[in-house]
matplotlib code that plots the C-alpha trace (Angstrom):
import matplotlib.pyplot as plt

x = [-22.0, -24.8, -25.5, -21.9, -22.1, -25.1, -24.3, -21.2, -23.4, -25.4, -22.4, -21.2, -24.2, -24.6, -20.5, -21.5, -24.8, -22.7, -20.3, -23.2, -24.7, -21.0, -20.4, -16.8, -18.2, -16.8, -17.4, -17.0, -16.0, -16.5, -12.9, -11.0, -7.7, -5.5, -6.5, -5.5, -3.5, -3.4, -1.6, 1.6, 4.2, 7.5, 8.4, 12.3, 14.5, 14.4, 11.0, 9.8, 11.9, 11.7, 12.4, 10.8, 9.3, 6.9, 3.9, 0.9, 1.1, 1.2, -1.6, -4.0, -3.0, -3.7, -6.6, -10.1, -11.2, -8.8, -10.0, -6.6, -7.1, -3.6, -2.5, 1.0, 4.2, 7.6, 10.1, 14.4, 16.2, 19.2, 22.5, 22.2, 23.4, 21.4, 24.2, 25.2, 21.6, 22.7, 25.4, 23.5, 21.3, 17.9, 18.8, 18.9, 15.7, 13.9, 13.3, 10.0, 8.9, 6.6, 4.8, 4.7, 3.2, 0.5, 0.2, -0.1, -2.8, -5.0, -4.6, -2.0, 0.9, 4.6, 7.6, 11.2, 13.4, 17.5, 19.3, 22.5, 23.5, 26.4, 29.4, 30.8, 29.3, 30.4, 33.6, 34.2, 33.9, 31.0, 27.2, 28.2, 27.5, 31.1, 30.3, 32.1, 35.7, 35.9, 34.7, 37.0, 34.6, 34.5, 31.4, 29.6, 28.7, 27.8, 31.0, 30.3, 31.5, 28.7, 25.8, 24.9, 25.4, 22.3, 18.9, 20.4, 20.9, 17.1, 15.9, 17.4, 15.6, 12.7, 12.9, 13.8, 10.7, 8.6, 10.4, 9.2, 5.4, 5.5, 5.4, 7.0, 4.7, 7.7, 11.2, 12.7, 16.5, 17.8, 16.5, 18.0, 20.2, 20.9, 22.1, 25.4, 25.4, 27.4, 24.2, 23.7, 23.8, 24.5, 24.8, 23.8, 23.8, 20.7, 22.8, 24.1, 20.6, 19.4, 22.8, 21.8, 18.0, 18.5, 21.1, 20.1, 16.8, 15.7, 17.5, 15.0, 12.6, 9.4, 7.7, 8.7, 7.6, 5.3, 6.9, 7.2, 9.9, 10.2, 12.3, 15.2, 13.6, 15.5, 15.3, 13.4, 10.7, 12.8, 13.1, 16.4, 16.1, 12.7, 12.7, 15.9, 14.4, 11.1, 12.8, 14.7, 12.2, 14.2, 13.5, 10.1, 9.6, 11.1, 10.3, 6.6, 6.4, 7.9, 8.8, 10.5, 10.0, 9.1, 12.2, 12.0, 10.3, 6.2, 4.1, 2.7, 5.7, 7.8, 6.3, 3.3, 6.1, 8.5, 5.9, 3.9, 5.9, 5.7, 2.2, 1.5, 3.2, 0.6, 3.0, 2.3, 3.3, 4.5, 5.8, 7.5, 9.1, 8.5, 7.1, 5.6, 6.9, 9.4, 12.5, 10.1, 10.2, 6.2, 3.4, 1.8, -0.3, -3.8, -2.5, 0.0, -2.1, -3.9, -0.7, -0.3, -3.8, -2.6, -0.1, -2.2, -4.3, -1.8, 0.2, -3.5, -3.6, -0.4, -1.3, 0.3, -1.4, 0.4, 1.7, 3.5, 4.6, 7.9, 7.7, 4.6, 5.6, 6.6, 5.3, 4.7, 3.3, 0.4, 1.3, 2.3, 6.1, 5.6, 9.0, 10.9, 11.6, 15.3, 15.4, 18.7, 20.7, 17.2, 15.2, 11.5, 8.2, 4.8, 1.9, -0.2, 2.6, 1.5, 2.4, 0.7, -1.9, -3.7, -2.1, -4.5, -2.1, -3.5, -7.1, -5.9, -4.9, -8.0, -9.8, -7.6, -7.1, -10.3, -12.0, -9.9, -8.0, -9.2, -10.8, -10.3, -9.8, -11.9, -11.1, -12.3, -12.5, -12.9, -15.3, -13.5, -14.7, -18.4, -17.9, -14.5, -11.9, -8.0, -7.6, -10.5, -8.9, -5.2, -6.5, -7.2, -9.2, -8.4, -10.3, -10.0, -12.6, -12.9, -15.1, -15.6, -18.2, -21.3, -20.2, -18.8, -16.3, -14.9, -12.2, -12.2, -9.5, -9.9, -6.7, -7.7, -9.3, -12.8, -15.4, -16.0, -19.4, -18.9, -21.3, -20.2, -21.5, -21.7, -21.4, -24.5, -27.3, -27.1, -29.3, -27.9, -24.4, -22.6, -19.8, -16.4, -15.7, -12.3, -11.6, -9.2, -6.9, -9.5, -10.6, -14.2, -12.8, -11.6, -13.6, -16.9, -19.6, -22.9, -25.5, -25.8, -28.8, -29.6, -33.6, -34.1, -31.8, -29.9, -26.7, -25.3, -24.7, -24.1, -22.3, -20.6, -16.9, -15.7, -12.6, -9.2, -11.4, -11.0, -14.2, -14.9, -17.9, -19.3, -22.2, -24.0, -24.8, -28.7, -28.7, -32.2, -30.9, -28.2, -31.5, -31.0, -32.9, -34.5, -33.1, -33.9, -31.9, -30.7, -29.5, -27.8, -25.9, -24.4, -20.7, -20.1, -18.2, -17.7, -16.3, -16.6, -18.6, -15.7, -16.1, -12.4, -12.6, -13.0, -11.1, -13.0, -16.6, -17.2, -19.8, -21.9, -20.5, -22.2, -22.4, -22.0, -23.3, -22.0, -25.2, -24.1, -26.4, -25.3, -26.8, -25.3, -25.6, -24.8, -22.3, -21.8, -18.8, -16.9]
y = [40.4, 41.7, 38.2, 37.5, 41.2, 40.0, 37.1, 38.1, 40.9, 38.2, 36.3, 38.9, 39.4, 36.0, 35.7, 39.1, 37.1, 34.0, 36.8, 38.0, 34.5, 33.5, 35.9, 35.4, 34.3, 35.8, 34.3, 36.3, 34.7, 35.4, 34.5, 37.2, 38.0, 40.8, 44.3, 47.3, 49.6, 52.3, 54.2, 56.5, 58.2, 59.2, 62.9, 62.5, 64.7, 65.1, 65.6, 67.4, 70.1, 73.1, 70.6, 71.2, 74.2, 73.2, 71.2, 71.6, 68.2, 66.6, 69.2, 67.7, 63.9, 63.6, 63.0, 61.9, 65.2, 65.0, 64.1, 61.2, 60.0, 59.0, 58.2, 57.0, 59.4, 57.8, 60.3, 60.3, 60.0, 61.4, 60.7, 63.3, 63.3, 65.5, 68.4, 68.2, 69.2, 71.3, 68.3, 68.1, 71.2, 70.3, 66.8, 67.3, 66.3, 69.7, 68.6, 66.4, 68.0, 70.5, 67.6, 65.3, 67.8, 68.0, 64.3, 63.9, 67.0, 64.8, 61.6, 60.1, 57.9, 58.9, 57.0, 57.2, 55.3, 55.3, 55.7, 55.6, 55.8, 58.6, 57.8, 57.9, 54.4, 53.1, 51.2, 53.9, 56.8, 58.6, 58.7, 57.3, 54.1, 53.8, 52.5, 55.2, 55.7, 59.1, 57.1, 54.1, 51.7, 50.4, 48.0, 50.2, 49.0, 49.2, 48.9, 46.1, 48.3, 50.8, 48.6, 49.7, 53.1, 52.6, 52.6, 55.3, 57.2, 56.3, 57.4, 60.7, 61.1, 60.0, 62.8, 65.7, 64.7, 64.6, 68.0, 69.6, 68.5, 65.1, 61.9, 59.4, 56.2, 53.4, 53.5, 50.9, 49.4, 50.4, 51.6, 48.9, 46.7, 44.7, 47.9, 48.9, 52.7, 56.2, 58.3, 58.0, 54.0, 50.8, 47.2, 44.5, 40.8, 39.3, 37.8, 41.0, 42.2, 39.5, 40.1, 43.9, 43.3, 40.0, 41.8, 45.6, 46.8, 46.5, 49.7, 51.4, 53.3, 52.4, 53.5, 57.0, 57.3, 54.5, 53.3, 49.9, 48.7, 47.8, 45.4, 46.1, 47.4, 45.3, 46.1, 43.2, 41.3, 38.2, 36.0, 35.9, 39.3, 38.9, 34.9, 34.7, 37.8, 35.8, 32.6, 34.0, 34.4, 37.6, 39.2, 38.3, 40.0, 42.9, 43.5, 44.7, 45.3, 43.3, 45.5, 45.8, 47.5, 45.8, 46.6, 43.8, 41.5, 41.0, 40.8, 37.4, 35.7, 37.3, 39.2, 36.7, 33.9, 36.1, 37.1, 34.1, 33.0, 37.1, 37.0, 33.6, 35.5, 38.3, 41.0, 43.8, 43.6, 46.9, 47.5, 50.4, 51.7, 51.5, 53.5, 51.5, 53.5, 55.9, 57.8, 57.6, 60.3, 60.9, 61.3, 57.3, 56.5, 55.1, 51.6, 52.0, 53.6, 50.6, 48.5, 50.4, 49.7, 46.3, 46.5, 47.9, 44.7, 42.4, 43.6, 43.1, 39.9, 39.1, 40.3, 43.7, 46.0, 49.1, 50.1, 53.6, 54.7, 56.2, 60.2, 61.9, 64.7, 63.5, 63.4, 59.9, 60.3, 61.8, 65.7, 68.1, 69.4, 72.3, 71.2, 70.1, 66.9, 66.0, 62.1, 61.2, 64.4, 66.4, 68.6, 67.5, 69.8, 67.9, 70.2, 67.7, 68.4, 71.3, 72.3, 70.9, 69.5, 65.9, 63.4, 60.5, 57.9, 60.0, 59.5, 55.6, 55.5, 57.1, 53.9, 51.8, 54.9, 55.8, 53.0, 49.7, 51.8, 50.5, 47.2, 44.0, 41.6, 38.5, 35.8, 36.0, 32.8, 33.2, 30.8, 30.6, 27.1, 28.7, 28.2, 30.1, 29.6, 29.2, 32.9, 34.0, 32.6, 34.1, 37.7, 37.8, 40.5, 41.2, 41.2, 41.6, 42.1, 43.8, 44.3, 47.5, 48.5, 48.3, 47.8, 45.0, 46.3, 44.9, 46.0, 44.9, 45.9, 45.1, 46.8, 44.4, 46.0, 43.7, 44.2, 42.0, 40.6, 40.2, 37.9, 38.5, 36.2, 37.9, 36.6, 38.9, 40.1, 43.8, 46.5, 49.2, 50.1, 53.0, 52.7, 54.2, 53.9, 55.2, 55.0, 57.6, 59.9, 62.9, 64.3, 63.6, 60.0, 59.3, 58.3, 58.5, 58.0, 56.4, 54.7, 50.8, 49.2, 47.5, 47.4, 44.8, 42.7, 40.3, 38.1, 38.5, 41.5, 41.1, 44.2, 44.6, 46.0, 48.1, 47.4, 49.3, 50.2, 50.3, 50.0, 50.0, 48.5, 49.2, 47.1, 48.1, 45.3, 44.7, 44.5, 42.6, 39.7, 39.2, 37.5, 40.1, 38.8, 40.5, 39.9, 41.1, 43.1, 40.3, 38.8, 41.8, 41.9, 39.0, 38.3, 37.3, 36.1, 37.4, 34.6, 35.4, 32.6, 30.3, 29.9, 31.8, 34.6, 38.2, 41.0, 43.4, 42.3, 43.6, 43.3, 39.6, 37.4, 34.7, 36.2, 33.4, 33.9, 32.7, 30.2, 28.4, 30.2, 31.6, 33.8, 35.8, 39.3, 42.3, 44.4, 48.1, 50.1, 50.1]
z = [-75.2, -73.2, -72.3, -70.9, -69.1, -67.4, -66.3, -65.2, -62.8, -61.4, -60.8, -58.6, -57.0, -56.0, -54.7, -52.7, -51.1, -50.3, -48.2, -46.8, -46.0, -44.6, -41.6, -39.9, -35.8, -33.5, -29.8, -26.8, -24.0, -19.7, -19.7, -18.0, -18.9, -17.9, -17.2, -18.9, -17.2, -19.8, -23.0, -23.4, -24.9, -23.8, -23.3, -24.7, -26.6, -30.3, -31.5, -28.0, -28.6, -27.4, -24.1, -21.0, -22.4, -25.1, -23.4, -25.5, -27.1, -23.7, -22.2, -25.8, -25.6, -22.0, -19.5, -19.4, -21.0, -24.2, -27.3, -27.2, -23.3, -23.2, -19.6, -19.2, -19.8, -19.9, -19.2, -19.3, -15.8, -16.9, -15.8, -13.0, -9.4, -6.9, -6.8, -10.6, -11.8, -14.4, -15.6, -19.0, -20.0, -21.2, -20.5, -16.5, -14.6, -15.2, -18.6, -18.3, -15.2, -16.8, -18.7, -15.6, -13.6, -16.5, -16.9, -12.5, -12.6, -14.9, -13.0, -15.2, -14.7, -14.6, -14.6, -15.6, -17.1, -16.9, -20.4, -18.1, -15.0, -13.8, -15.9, -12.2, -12.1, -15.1, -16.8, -19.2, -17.1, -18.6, -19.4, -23.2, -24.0, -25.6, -29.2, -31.3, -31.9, -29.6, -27.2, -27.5, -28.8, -25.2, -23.7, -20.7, -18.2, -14.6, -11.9, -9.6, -6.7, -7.8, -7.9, -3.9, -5.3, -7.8, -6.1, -4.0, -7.3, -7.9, -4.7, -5.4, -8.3, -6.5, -4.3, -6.0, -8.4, -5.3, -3.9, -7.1, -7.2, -8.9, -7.3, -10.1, -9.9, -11.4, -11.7, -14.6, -14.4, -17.5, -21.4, -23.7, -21.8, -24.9, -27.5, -27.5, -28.1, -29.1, -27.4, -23.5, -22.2, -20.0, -21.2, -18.7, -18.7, -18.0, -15.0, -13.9, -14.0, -11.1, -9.1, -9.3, -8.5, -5.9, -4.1, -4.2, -5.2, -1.4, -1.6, -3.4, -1.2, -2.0, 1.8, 0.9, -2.4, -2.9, -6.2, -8.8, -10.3, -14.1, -15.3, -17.4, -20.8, -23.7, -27.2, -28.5, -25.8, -25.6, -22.5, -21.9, -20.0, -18.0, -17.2, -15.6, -13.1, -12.6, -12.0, -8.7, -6.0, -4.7, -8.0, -8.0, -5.2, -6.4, -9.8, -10.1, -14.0, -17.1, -19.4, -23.5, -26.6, -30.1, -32.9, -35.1, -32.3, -33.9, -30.0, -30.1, -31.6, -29.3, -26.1, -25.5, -24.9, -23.4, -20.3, -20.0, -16.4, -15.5, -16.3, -14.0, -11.2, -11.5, -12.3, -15.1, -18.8, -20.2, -23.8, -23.3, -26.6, -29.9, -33.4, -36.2, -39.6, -37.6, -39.6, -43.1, -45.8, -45.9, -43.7, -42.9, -45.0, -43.5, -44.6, -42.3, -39.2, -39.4, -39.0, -35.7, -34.3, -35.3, -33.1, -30.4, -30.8, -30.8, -27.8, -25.8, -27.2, -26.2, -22.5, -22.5, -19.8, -20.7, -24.3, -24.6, -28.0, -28.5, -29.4, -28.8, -31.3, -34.6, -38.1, -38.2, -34.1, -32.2, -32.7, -35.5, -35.3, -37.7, -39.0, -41.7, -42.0, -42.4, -44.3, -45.7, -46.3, -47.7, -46.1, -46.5, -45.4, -45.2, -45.5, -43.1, -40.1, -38.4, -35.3, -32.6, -34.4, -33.4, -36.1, -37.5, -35.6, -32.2, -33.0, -34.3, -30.7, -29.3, -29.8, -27.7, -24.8, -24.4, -24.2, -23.2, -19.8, -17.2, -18.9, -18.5, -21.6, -23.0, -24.4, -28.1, -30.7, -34.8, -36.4, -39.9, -41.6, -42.3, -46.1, -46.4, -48.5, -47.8, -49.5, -47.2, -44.2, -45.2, -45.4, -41.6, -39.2, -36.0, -32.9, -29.0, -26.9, -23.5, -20.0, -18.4, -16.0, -17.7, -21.3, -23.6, -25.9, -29.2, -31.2, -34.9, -37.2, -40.9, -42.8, -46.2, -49.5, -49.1, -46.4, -44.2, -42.2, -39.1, -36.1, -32.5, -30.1, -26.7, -23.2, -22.2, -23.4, -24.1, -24.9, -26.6, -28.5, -29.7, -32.5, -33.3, -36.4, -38.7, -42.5, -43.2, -42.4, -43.1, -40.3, -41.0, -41.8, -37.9, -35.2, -36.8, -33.5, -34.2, -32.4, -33.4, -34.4, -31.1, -30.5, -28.0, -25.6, -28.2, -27.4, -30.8, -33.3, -36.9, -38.5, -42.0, -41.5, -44.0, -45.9, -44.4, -41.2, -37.3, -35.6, -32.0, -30.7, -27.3, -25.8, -23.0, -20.8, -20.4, -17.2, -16.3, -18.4, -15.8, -13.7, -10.6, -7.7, -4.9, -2.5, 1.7, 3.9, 6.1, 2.6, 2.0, 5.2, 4.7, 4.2, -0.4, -2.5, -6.0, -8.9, -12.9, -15.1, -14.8, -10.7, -10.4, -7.5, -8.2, -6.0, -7.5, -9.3, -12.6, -15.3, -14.7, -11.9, -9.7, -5.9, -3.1, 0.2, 3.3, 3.2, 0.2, -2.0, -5.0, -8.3, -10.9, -10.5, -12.5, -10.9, -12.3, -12.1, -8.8]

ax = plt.figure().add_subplot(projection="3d")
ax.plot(x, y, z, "-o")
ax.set_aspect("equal")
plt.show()
């Protein structure tokens, strides 16, 4: 018996060296893809109540300062008309104004989105969407003779934002064209859609108040609501952001193919709406937090630039309610929900808000023959990898029950890292910071992962490998050119890029943050 237990340790000791000996590779790439925009949350009804009131959630997920870094707030514009401000209570456009305010003070981004136009405008009369039986079960929509009337409507709201000390940064068509409702709601065709854009949205004032406009927001990112608006060169012209939220619609099977023509045309992808394990009776598990960094991931794979989560304040969201829970006729109280307190989901988020804003992604390849085995290769990682300023960053999500060892090839040498690292939903389990083990300029980093772990690496770029030349005066006067490794053109030069002068000559260069 001790014989068999013996050899059965060794046996595990050699399967654990053979792991060790069998890192997964992961290449970085100089391939730039799109850059980052930022992360949200709307500020809605339900779980923000007290609305309009209540804004120390927004005040401790927002800014540069804030332990969260969010930076994008999606707000209601309600069915209002200028003069009927008080139409619907705490649903009228004082509602988010105290949080926008907040968000704008900190440099954020606001913008709102219509669940309905005025039931003036609309075949049933009302703000409704018109799927209940006190409603008449009747199909919403906009009135063809009102579509002048919309970006007017907009522009109003525009205003009296502005009037009140917030200018509104996008404007979107419509929250879930595709859902017929009971609550507050439109239903558009993805024809009527281009008819309303092609002919109208030259309407919308965008000298005055220096605005985008978002697509139509549909309830799962499918193209039949954002390639028909892409395909007419009117729209195009118009429509600044894609935009669509993720119910039963997985990122890359579904958003990546849904704004691949946006993205050729250079406009912004957006998913505006969705939460990961919303309406559950218990707080997420960490299982499940790491399903929404995987979502996070996926959605920058995909070629999001913005991602804004649904509530900001809910149990299974950023911030404590302090509330009971109500799940299927039973009242349910979670000793973990307290008020105003930063949920592990916020500090899941973190990661992505702090550091990818403002970045611009990398292409990333996985090295997976290096000995594995068809189980190995079905329990995937998941990576994405990022430029900003001086640093290289890598996000590596491992939500399995094994550790894995990781080798990241880098497209620099660098010098020096720091790591974020979460394991848990214990406080002294999220966002663990260390310094890595980085004692001279390497071009790859090996790193064990730990099993059911988010790590964030962030490489700072050596920048004397980047071969900086000196270089005289009369060479620094002189009209450049900036292009990444690949020889495409750079507006704005980031990180290593080959400079070309006006003689022909050209070297790469390190260029720091702009």
């Amino acid at each position: 018996m001790r014989k068999i237990i013996t050899t059965v340790i060794l046996l595990a000791a050699t399967l654990s060296i053979q792991a060790k000996l069998r890192p997964v590779t992961v290449t970085i790439k100089d391939v730039r893809k799109q850059t980052v925009t930022g992360f949200g949350g709307a500020c809605c009804d339900g779980a923000m109540k007290p609305f309009g009131t209540d804004n120390t959630c927004v005040s401790r997920l927002y800014g540069k300062r804030s332990k969260i870094g969010l930076n994008i707030l999606r707000m209601e514009i309600s069915p209002n008309l200028e003069d009927k401000a008080d139409q619907w209570g705490d649903y009228d456009w004082n509602g988010s104004l105290p949080s926008a305010r907040i968000v704008k003070n900190v440099g954020g981004i606001v913008f709102g989105t219509p669940w309905s136009p005025p039931g003036d405008f609309k075949t049933n009369g009302s703000a409704q969407g018109g799927n209940a039986e006190n409603q008449g079960n009747v199909r919403a929509t906009l009135r063809r003779d009102c579509y002048e009337k919309f970006f007017p409507w907009l522009n109003s709201f525009l205003k009296w934002m502005k009037n009140n000390g917030v200018s509104v940064d996008a404007v979107s068509l419509q929250n879930e064209p595709d859902w017929w409702v009971s609550y507050s709601g439109c239903l558009y065709e993805p024809d009527s859609l281009v008819s309303l854009v092609k002919n109208y949205a030259w309407m919308l004032d965008r000298e005055t108040y220096n605005v985008k406009l978002i697509s139509g927001e549909p309830l799962g990112y499918t193209q039949n609501y954002i390639d028909p608006l892409m395909k007419d060169e009117e729209c195009r012209k118009q429509i600044d952001i894609v935009a669509g939220h993720l119910y039963g619609h997985m990122p890359l099977q579904y958003m990546k193919p849904a704004t691949k023509l946006a993205s050729q045309y250079g406009k912004e992808v957006w998913m505006t709406e969705h939460s990961v394990t919303d309406n559950i009776d218990h707080m997420p598990t960490w299982y499940e937090n790491l399903i929404f960094a995987e979502e996070l991931n996926e959605c920058m794979l995909a070629g999001c630039t913005g991602y804004i989560y649904w509530y900001l304040r809910a149990h299974w969201a950023f911030v404590g309610t302090g509330q009971p829970w109500t799940y299927n006729g039973q009242s349910i109280n979670f000793a973990e929900n307290q008020k105003d307190e930063l949920l592990p989901r916020a500090f899941v988020m973190s990661h992505f808000s702090k550091n990818v804003t403002g970045s611009t992604r990398l292409e990333t390849t996985k090295d997976e023959s290096a000995g594995r085995t068809k189980e190995e290769i079905a329990q995937e990682e998941q990576y994405s990898a990022y430029i900003k300023g001086d640093s290289i960053i890598v996000m590596a999500i491992n939500a399995k029950d094994s550790e894995r060892y990781l080798r990241f090839k880098l497209p620099v040498n660098v010098k020096s890292g720091t790591l974020w690292k979460s394991t848990g939903n214990e406080k002294d389990s999220l966002c663990q910071k260390s310094e890595l083990d980085i004692t001279e300029s390497v071009s790859e980093y090996e790193y064990t992962v730990p099993a059911m772990s988010l790590c964030t690496f962030i490489f700072t770029i050596d920048e004397g490998s980047a071969a900086i030349e000196e270089v005289s005066q009369s060479d620094e006067d002189s009209p450049k050119t900036y292009y990444d490794l690949q020889g495409r053109p750079l507006d704005t030069p980031q990180g290593l890029c080959i400079e070309r002068r006006a003689d022909g000559q050209s070297r790469k260069v390190f260029m720091g943050r702009q």
